[in-house]
Structures are given as structure tokens and as C-alpha cells.
BAPALO-513619 format. One record per residue: x, z, y of N, C-alpha, C in turn. Coordinates in steps of 0.02 Angstrom, whole numbers, padded with zeros to 5 digits, always signed. Atoms other than C-alpha are relative to their C-alpha. Layout:
<rs>
XZYXZYXZY;...
</rs>
This chain:
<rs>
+00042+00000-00059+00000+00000+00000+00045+00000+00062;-00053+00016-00077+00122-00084+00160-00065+00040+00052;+00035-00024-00056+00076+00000+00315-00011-00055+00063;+00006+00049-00062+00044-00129+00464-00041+00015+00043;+00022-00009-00076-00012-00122+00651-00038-00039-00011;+00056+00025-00001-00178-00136+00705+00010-00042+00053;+00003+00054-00049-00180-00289+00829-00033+00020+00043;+00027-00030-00068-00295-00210+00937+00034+00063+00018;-00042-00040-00025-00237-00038+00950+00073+00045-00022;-00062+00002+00021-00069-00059+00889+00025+00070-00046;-00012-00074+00044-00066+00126+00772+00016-00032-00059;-00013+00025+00052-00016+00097+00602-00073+00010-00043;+00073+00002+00042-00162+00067+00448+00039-00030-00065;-00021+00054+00045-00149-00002+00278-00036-00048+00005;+00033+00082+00021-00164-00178+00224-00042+00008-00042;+00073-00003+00027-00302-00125+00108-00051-00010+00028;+00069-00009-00027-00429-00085+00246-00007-00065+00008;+00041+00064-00027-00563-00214+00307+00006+00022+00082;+00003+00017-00063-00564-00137+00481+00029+00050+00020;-00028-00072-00042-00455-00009+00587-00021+00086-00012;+00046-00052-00001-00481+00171+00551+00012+00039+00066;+00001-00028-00072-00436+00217+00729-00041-00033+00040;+00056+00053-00043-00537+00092+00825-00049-00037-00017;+00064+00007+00021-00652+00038+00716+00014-00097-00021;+00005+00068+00007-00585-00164+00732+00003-00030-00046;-00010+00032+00063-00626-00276+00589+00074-00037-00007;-00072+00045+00046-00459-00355+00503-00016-00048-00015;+00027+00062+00049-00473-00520+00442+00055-00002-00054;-00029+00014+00045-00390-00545+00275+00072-00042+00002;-00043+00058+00016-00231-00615+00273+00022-00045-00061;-00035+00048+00069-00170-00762+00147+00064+00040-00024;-00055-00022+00018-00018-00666+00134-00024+00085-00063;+00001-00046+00036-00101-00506+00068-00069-00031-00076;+00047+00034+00054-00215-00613-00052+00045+00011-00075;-00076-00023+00059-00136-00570-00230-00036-00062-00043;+00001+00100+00038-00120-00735-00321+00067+00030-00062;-00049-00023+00047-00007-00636-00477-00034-00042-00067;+00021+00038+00050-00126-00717-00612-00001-00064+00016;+00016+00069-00019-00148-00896-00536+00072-00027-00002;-00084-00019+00010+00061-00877-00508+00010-00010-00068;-00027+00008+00077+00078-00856-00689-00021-00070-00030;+00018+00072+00033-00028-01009-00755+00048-00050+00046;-00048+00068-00042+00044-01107-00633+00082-00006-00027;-00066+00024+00023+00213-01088-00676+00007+00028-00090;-00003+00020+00076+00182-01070-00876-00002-00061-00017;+00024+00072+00013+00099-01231-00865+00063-00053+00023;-00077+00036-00016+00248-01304-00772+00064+00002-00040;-00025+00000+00058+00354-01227-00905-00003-00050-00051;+00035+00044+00069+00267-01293-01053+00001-00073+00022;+00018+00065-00002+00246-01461-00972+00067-00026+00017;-00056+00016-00001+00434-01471-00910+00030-00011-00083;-00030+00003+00067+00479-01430-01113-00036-00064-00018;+00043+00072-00002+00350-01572-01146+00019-00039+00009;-00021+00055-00016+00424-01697-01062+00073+00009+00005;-00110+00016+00016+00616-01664-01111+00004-00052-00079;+00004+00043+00052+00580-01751-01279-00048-00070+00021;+00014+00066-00006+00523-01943-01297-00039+00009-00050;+00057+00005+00082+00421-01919-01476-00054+00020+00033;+00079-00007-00001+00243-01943-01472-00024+00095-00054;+00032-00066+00002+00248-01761-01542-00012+00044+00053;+00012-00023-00065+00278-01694-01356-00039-00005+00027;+00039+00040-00034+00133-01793-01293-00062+00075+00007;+00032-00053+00034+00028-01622-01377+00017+00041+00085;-00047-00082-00059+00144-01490-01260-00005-00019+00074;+00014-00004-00062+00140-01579-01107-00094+00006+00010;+00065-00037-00007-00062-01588-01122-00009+00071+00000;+00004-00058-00010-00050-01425-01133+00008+00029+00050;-00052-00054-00040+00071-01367-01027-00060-00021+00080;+00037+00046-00058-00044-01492-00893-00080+00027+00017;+00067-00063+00000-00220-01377-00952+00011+00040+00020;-00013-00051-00030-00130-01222-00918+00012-00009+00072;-00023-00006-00052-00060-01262-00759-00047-00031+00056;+00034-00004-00036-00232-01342-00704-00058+00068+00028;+00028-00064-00005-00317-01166-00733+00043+00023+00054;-00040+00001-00039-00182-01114-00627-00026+00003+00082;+00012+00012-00052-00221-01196-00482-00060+00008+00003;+00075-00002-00021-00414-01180-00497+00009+00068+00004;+00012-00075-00032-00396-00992-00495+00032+00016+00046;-00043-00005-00083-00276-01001-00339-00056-00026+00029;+00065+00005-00029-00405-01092-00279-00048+00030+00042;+00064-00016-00013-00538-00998-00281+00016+00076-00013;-00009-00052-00057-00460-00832-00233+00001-00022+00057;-00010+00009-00084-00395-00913-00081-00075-00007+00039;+00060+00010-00057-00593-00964-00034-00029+00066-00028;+00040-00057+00000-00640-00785-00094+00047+00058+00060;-00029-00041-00065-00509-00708+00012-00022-00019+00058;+00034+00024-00056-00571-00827+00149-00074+00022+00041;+00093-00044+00020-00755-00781+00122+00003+00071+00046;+00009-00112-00007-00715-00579+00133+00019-00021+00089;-00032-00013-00073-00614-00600+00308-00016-00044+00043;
</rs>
């Protein structure tokens, strides 16, 4: 829980709250405090898996990169769609 200044009346607060507990001013959400730790992971599993995928030429790889290319679109759809739920809240 980082501590950061309230923009209006500059006291310290955490980045948890929604709005100032000294002044009362709503916060808007930042992208930065948005936690993207699961969407992070697919994304770069899938990039994994699909880099190993495409180091071989055999039509047995063809399997691993589909894969690696499913995981790493989950990935981005749940980055996604935190970012418009973090958007949403703030």
C-alpha cells in the first residue's frame, strides 16, 4: 500500500482509496495502479510457448505455436478488460 499526495490538498493517502480522506476529493484510478499480474503472465507464457514454437520448422511445432498464440490471446483480452474496468471505476 504506496503512499501518494492528494492533488488537491497535497497530505499524503494511499493508492487504495477512491477519494481523499482529508478532503473528501474523488481520485481517479490510475493505469499505473491497475494490477495487470494475471494478464502479464498469459501474455508472456503465450509469447514463450509461441517463441519455442516457432524455433523448429516440423509441422509438429505448428501444435505449440497455436498454443502458445491461444494463451497469449487470453492474455491480452484480460488486459483488456481490466484496463476498461479500471477505466469504468475512475
Amino acid at each position: 500500500m504506496p503512499l501518494i499526495n492528494c492533488p488537491d490538498c497535497n497530505r499524503q493517502i494511499s493508492s487504495d482509496v477512491k477519494a481523499c480522506i482529508h478532503c473528501g476529493k474523488p481520485l481517479p484510478q490510475a493505469l499505473s495502479n491497475t494490477k495487470v499480474g494475471l494478464p502479464a503472465f498469459f501474455i508472456i507464457l503465450g509469447l514463450i510457448i509461441f517463441a519455442i514454437g516457432a524455433t523448429g520448422i516440423s509441422r509438429d511445432h505448428e501444435g505449440i505455436r497455436f498454443i502458445g498464440g491461444i494463451i497469449l490471446a487470453i492474455g491480452i483480452v484480460f488486459l483488456v478488460a481490466r484496463l476498461i474496468a479500471a477505466k469504468s471505476a475512475g
